[in-house]
N, C-alpha and C positions, 0 to 999 in steps of 0.2 A: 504494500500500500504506500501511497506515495505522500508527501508532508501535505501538499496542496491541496488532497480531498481530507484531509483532517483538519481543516485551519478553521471550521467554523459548524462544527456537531455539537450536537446538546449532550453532558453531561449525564448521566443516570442520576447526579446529586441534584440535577435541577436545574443547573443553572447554564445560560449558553456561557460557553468557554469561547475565548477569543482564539489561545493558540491552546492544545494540547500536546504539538509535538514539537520538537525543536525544528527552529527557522532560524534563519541571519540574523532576523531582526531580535526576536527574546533571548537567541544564545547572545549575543551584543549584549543587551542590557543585562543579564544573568551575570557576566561576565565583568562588567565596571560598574558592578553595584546598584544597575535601578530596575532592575524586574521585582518590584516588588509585592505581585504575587505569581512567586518561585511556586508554590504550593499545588498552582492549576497545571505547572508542567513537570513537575519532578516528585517522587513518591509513584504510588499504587493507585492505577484508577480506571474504574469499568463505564465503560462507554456502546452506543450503539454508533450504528454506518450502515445505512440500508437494512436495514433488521436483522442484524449481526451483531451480537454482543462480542466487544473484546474486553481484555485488560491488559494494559499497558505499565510498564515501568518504565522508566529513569531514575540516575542517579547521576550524581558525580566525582568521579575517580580518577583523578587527570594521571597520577603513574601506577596505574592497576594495568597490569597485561592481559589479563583474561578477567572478564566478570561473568557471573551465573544468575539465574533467580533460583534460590531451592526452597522447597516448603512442602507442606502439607499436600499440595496436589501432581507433586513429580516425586513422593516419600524421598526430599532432602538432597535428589539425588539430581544436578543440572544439568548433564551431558548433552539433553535436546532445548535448554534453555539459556542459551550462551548469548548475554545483552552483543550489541554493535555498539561500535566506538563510532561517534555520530561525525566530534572533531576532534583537531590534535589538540585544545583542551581539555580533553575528556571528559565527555558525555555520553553517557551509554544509555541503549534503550532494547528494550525487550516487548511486544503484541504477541499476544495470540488468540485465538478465533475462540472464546473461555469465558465464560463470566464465575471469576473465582471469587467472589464476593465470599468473606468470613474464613477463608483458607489465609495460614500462617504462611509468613516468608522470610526469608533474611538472603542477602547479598555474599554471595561467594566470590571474594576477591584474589587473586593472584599476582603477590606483588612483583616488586623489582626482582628482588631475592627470594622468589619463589615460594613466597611462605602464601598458606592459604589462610586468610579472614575470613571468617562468619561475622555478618555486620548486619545490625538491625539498621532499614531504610533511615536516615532522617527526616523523613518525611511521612514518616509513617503517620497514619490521622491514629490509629490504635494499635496497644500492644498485646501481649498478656501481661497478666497479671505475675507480677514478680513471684517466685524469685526466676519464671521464664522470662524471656527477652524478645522473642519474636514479633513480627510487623504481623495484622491484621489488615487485610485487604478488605476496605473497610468504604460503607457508602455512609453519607452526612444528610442524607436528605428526607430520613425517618422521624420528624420533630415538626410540628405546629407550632410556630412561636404565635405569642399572645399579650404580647409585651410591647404593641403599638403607643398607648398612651403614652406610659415611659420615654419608648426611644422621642415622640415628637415631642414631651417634655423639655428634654435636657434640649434639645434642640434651639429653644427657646430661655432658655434659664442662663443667666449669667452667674456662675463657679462663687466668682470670689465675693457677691453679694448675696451668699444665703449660707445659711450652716452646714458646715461639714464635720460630722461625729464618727470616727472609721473605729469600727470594731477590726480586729486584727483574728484572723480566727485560721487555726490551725485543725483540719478536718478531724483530722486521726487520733485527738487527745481532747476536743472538748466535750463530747461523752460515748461512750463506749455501751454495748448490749453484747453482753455477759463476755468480755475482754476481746471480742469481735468488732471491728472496725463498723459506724456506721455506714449506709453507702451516702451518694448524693442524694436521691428524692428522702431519703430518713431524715437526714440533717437538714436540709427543706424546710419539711414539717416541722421540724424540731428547735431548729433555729434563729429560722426569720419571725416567730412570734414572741421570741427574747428578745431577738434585738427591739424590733419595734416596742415591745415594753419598755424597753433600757433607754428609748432615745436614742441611738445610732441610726446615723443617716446612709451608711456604707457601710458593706462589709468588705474586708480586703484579705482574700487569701492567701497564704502563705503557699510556695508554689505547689501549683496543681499536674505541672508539667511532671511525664513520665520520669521516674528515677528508683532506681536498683534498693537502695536503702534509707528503710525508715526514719533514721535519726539523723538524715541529714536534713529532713523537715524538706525536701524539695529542692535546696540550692544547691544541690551535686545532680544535674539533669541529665536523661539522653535522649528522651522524645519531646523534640520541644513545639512538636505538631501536637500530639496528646495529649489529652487529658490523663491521668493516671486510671490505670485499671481497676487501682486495689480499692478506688470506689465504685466502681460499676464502670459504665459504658458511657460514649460521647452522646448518647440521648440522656441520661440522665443526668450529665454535669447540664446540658442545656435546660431540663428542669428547673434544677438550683436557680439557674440564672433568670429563667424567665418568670420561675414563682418570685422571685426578689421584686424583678420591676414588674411585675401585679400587683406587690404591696409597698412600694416606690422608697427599695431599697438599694441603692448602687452598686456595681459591683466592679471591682476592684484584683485586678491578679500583681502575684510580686511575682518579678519576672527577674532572668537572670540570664545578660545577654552578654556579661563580662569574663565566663567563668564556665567548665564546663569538669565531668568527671571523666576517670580515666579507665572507668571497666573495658574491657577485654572489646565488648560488642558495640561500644558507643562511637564516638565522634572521634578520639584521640587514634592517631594514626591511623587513618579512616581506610586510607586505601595503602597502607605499610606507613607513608610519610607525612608530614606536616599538612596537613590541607587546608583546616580548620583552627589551627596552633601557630600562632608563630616558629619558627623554625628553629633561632637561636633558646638555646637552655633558660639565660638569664630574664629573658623576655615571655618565654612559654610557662616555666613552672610557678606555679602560686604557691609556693610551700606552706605558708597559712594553712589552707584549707587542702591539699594534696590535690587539687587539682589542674586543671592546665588554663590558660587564659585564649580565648579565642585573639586569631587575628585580623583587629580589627579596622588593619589598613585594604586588606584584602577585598576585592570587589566581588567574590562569590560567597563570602563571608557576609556581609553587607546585606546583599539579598536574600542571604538566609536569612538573618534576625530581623530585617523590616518587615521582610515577606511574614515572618513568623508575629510578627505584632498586628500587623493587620488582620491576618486572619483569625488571631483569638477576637477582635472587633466585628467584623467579616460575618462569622462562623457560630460565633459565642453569644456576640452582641455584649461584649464585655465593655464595659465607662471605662477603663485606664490602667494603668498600671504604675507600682513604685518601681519604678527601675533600682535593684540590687549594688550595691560597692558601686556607687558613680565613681567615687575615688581613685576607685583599681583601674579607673578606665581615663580617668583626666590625665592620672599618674603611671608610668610605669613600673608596675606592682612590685621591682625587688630593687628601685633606688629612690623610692619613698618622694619627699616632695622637691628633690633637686633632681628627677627626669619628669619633663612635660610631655608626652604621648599626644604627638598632635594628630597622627592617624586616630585614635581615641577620640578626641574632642570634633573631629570631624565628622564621624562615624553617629556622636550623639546628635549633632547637628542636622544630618541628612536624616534620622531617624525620628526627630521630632519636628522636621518639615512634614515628611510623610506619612506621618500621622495624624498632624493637625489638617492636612489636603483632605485624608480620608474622610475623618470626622474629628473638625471644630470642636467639638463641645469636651474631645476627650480629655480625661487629666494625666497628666504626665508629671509622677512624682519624683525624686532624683533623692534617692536615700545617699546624702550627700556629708561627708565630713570634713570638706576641705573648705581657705575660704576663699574660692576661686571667684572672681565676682562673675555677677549676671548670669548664673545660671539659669535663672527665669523670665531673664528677659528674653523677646524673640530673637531669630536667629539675622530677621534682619535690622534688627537695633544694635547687632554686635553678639549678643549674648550667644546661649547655648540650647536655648529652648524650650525646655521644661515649664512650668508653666505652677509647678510647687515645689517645693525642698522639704526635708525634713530639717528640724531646728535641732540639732544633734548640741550643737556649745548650750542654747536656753535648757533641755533636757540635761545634760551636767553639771551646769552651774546650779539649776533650782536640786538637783541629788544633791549636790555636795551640801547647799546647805541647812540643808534637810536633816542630812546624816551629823553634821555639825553639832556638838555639844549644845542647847540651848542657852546655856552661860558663855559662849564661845563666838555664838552668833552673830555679836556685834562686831567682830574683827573681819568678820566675809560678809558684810551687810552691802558689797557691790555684787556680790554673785546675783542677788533678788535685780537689782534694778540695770545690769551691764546690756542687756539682752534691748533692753529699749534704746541706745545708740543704735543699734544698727536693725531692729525689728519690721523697720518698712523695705531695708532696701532688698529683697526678695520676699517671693511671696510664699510663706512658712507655713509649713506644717508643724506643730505641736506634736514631739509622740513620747507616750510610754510603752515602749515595743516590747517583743519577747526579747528581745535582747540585752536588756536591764533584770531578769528576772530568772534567770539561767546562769551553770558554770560559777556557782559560788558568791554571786552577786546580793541575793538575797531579793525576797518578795518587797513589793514598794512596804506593804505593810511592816516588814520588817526590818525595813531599811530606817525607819522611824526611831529615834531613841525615845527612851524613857519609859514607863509601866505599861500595860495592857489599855487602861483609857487614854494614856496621852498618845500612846503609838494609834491608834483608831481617829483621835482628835487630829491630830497631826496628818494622818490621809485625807482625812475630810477636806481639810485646809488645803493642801496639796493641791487635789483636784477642782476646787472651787479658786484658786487662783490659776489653776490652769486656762479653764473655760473662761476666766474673766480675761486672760493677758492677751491680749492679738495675736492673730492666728489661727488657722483652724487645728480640728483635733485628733487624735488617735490614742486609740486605747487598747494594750491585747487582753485577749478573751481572758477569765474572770478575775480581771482587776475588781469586777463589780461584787464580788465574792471576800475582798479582801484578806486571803489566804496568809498563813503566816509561812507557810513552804514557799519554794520557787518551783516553778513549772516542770512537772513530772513529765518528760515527754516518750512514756510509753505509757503512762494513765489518764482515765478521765480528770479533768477539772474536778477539786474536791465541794459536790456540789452535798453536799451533805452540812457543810459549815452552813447553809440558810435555817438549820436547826439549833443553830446556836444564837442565843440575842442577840450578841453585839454584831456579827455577821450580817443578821437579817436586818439591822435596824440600818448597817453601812448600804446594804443592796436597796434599802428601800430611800436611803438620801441619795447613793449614785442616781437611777431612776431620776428623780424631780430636779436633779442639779441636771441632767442630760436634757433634759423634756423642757425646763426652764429654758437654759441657753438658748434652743432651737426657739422659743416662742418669744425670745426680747430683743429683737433686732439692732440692738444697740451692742451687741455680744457680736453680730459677725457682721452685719453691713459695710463697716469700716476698717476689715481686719487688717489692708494693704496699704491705710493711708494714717498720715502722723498725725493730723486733722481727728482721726477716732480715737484719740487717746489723749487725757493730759494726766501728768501726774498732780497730788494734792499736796501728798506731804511725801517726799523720797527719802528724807533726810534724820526721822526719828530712832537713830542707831539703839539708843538706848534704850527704848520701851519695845525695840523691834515691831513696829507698826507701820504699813507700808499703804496708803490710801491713794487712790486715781478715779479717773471719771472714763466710762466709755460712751463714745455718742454713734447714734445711728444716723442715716443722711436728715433725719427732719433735726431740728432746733433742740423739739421738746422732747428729743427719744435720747435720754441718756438714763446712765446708772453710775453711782456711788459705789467702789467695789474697795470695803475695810481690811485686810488681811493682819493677825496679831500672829506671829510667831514666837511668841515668848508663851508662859505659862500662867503669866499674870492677867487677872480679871481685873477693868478700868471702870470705873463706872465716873459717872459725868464727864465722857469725855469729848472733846469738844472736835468737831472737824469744820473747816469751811468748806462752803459747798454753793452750786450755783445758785441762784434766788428761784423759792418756789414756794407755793404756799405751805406744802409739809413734806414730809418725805414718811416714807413706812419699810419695814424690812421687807425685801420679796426673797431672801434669803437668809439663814442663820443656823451656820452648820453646827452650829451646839445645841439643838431646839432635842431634848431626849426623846424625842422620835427618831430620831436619828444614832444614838446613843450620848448626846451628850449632855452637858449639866443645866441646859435649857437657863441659858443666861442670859435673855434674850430680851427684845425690845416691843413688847406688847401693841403698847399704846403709839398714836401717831407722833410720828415727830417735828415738834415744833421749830420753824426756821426762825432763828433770831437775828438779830440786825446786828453789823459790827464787822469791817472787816477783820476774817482767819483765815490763813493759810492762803494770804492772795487773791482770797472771794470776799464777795461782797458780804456774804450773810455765814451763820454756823446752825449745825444744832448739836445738842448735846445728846450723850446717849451711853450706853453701858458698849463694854468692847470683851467679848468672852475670852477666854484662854486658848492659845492655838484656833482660831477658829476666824472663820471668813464672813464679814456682812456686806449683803448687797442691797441698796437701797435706790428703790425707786421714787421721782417727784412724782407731785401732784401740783396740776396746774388746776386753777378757776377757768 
C-alpha cells in the first residue's frame, strides 16, 4: 500500500487523521521538533481502507539494524513481522491486513552490536498491568464524554481571577479496599464528593503515567502515552476525568518531561544507544533519583513530550499540568546552578507555546526552585511560559518559622513577611506538597512545636495564613486529617483519626477555611497584583503579630487578615483599619468548634476614630493564641 492512499482514512478511534503514515512533510516536523501530534503517527493503530481492517506500527530506532513486532498474535515470535526502515533516520513501520485490537506487543530491536531488545512501544496508549511491561494495541474511542459545560467553562473563565484550591492526590495510598488498590471509576465515587466537601477546586494527580514501581509514586515513567494499568483501563481514567468536570472539579496531571527511568524495557537505550538521553554521562545520569534525563535539545525528543502533552488535553481532556524539577531542566542536572541548559529552557518554551495554541485556558505549573526570572511571563514578553510557579522559598520560609522555637521567633520574624518583596513578580502557587511530608521531614502537624493543643493551634494558623497570603493554593491529600505521621506511601491515608476530637474538629475548620476562601473574592481576585495587598502592621516583632488587608477589584470587597504567632492571648487590642461602619469576624480559628479555646470576638466591632497603624480609624478587639482573625467590613 502506498503513503498517498493512507494520507486521509478515518481512524477506528474516530477521529479523521491527517497523516497516519510517514510522509516528507510529518517525518520533517517529527524530526526538528514540531509534529506535535507524534501520537496519530507512531505507536499501534487499527484502521480501515476500503473495508479492510489493518494495524499499523511505527517506531523510532535510528541505529537499530533489524526491528520486529512480536506479541501475542505471532506467540512473540517476528520472523514474518520485520518493520521497514522508512529513512536513514530511522523510522520503521510494520501493516498488516489484522485488526489486532487488545493483543500484547513489544518491539524486537537488533542493535549495532547485535544485542537483541525487547522494548515496550512509546507510544503505546496501554500496557499491562505491572509487574508485565507489554504494549496493548489499544482503541480510544470507547468513552462518551459529558463534560461539555466544563470544557466551555474554562473556556470563558479567567485562571488568575477566581480561586484555585488543588488537592494533590496520590491514587494508590488515599484509600485502599482490603490493601487492594482502588481502581479509577472507585476513586471517582469516592473522591470527588471529599473534595467538593473540603473546598478544593482541582485535583492534581501525582503521575498517572505508566511506570514499573510503586514507590516511585509515578516520576520514574515508561508509558508516557498511558494511563497506568494498575488502575484499570484508558476508559476509566476518562471517567475520573469527566465525572470531575460534571461536578466542576479540574483536573490536573504532574507530568515529568525532564526525567525518565532506566528498566530494561523503557526509553533508556531504546534502540542499544542514546536516542532519548543525552549521550554524554555527565549530562545523561541524574544520580539523585537513578534515573536518566531526556535530551532535551533533540528535535525527536521534543515531539515526543509536546506530542505527549497534548494528547493527555486531546485524549483526557485534562486542564494542565505541574511540570516536574523545572530546575533539572533550566539547569544542567550535575553542575547545579553555574551550567545554564539553554537547549532546556528552549525546549520549555516551544512546549508552552504549544500548549497555550492548543488550549488557552490550560494551566501550566512549573514546580520550580530556582530564581530564574519570568518564568510566567509569556514567551513573547521574554519569559518562559508557564503561566504558574510553585512558591517553593514562601513554603520554606513560612516551615522554618513555624518549626522555630516560639521564644525564638522574633529573631526570623523576616521569614513571615520576605515573601511579599517579590510575591507579584510571578504568578504563584502556594503549596504544601507530599514532599514536605515524607523521608523524615515530618507531618505539617508535626512539624509544629509545642503540646498536643498548641501543635493543632499552630496548623490552624498555618493554613489560614496561607489562604489569606497571595497566591493560589495547594494542599496534598489528608493535610485535612491533620495526621501526626508523615505519608505512609504503601497505606491508606489514616482516615480513622476523624474519630478522634481534635482530628474531626481540624477537618471540620479545614472544610469552612477552604469553602470561605472560595466564597470572598477579596482572597483570590487580586492574587497577581500588589494593589491586593497592603500590609497593616509588619513590624510587631515582639508580640509576633502580623496584620494586612486583602482587597478584591471592587472598593468595598476587602478583609482584615490578624495572624498571632506567639502563644499569648491580647485582648483590647487595637488595629487600624480602613473606615467602615463595623467590622465582624468571618473567621477565628480558635472558635472550639474547631478545637480551640474559643477566644473569640462575638459581638460586632466597633470602628473608632483616630489614626492606627497609618489608617484613619481602629477597632479594638481580643487576638487568641497562635490563631488567625479575618474580619470583614460593613458598609451603610
Amino acid at each position: 500500500m502506498n503513503d498517498t492512499n493512507l494520507s486521509n482514512i478515518t481512524d477506528i478511534e474516530g477521529e479523521e487523521m491527517e497523516t497516519v503514515t510517514p510522509t516528507e512533510y510529518n517525518i520533517h516536523l517529527f524530526h526538528e521538533g514540531n509534529l506535535f501530534d507524534a501520537h496519530r503517527l507512531f505507536g499501534s493503530h487499527v484502521y480501515m481502507d476500503d473495508s479492510v481492517t489493518f494495524t499499523r506500527f511505527c517506531v523510532w530506532a535510528p541505529n537499530a539494524k533489524k526491528v520486529r513486532v512480536v506479541g501475542s498474535f505471532n506467540n512473540w515470535n517476528g520472523s514474518d513481522y520485520e518493520m521497514t526502515r522508512v529513512n536513514a533516520e530511522g523510522i520503521w513501520r510494520f501493516e498488516i491486513p489484522l485488526d489486532l485490537t487488545n493483543h500484547l506487543y513489544k518491539y524486537e530491536l537488533t542493535t549495532e552490536n547485535h544485542e537483541v531488545k525487547l522494548k515496550t512501544d512509546p507510544y503505546a496508549f496501554f500496557t499491562e498491568k505491572r509487574p508485565n511491561t507489554a504494549g496493548i494495541v489499544y482503541s480510544l474511542n470507547d468513552f462518551e464524554w459529558t463534560d461539555e459545560e466544563w470544557i466551555g467553562s474554562r473556556e470563558t473563565t479567567n485562571p488568575y481571577q477566581r480561586p484555585i484550591s488543588i488537592y494533590e492526590l496520590h491514587l494508590g495510598t488515599w484509600k485502599k479496599k482490603e490493601e487492594e488498590l482502588l481502581g479509577y471509576r472507585e476513586m471517582a465515587d469516592q473522591v470527588i464528593p471529599h473534595v467538593i466537601e473540603h473546598g478544593f477546586t482541582h485535583i492534581e494527580l501525582l503521575p498517572v503515567t505508566e511506570h514499573p514501581f510503586d514507590r516511585s509514586w509515578g516520576y520514574q515513567g515508561t508509558g508516557y502515552f498511558a494511563p497506568t494499568s494498575r488502575y484499570g483501563t484508558p476508559e476509566d481514567f476518562k471517567y475520573f476525568v469527566n465525572k470531575c468536570h460534571r461536578h466542576g472539579i479540574g483536573v490536573i496531571l504532574d507530568w515529568v518531561p525532564g526525567h525518565f527511568c532506566k528498566d530494561a524495557h523503557g526509553l533508556y537505550q531504546f534502540d542499544g544507544s542514546h536516542i532519548y538521553e543525552y549521550e554524554k554521562e555527565r549530562d545523561r545520569e541524574n544520580y539523585t533519583w537513578g534515573t536518566a534525563n531526556f535530551n532535551l535539545g533533540k528535535g525527536e525528543v521534543q515531539s515526543f513530550l509536546i506530542s505527549n502533552a497534548r494528547f493527555w488535553m486531546e485524549v483526557y481532556h485534562i486542564d494542565g499540568f505541574r511540570v516536574d524539577a523545572v530546575a533539572n531542566i533550566i539547569y544542567w542536572a550535575n553542575q547545579g546552578n553555574q551550567g545554564v541548559n539553554e537547549g532546556g529552557i528552549a525546549f520549555l518554551k516551544k512546549l508552552n507555546r504549544a500548549v497555550f495554541e492548543y488550549e488557552p485556558s490550560a494551566l501550566m505549573i512549573a514546580e520550580d526552585s530556582t530564581d530564574w526570572p519570568q518564568v510566567t511571563s509569556p514567551v513573547h514578553y521574554g519569559g518562559i511560559g508557564f503561566n504558574y510557579k510553585w512558591n517553593m522559598g514562601w513554603m520554606n520560609d513560612v516551615l522554618t518559622y513555624l518549626e522555630t522555637d516560639p521564644n525564638e521567633r522574633k529573631h526570623v520574624h523576616s521569614l513571615i513577611t520576605f515573601s511579599l518583596l517579590y510575591a507579584f513578580s510571578e504568578n504563584f502557587i502556594l503549596p504544601f506538597s507530599h514532599d514536605e511530608v515524607v523521608h523524615g521531614k515530618k507531618s505539617l502537624l508535626n512539624k509544629m512545636p509545642g503540646d498536643y493543643w498548641q501543635k493543632f493551634a499552630q496548623l490552624r494558623l498555618l493554613l489560614a495564613f496561607m489562604y489569606g497570603h497571595p497566591g493560589k493554593k495547594l494542599l496534598f491529600m489528608g493535610t485535612e486529617l491533620a495526621p501526626f505521621s508523615e505519608w505512609k506511601d504503601l497505606e491508606q491515608l489514616d482516615w480513622h483519626l476523624l474519630d478522634y476530637d481534635m482530628h474531626y474538629k481540624f477537618n471540620t475548620y479545614s472544610k469552612e477555611l477552604l469553602n470561605l476562601y472560595k466564597e470572598t473574592t477579596a482572597l483570590f481576585e487580586l492574587d497577581h497584583r500588589s494593589d491586593g495587598f497592603e500590609w497593616i502592621d509588619v513590624n510587631n516583632v515582639s508580640q509576633q503579630i502580623f496584620s494586612f488587608i486583602r482587597k478584591g477589584e471592587s472598593p468595598e470587597e476587602f478583609v482584615v487578615i490578624i495572624c498571632n504567632f506567639s502563644p499569648q492571648v491580647y485582648h483590647h487590642y487595637k488595629v487600624g483599619v480602613p473606615n467602615a461602619s463595623y467590622y465582624f469576624e468571618l473567621l477565628n480559628t480558635d472558635r472550639d468548634s474547631y478545637g480551640g479555646s474559643n477566644q473569640i470576638n462575638e459581638e460586632k466591632l466597633k470602628v473608632k476614630n483616630g489614626e492606627y497603624h497609618g489608617k484613619p480609624c481602629f477597632v479594638e478587639m481580643t487576638i487568641p493564641p497562635y490563631a488567625a482573625v479575618i474580619l470583614q467590613p460593613f458598609h451603610h
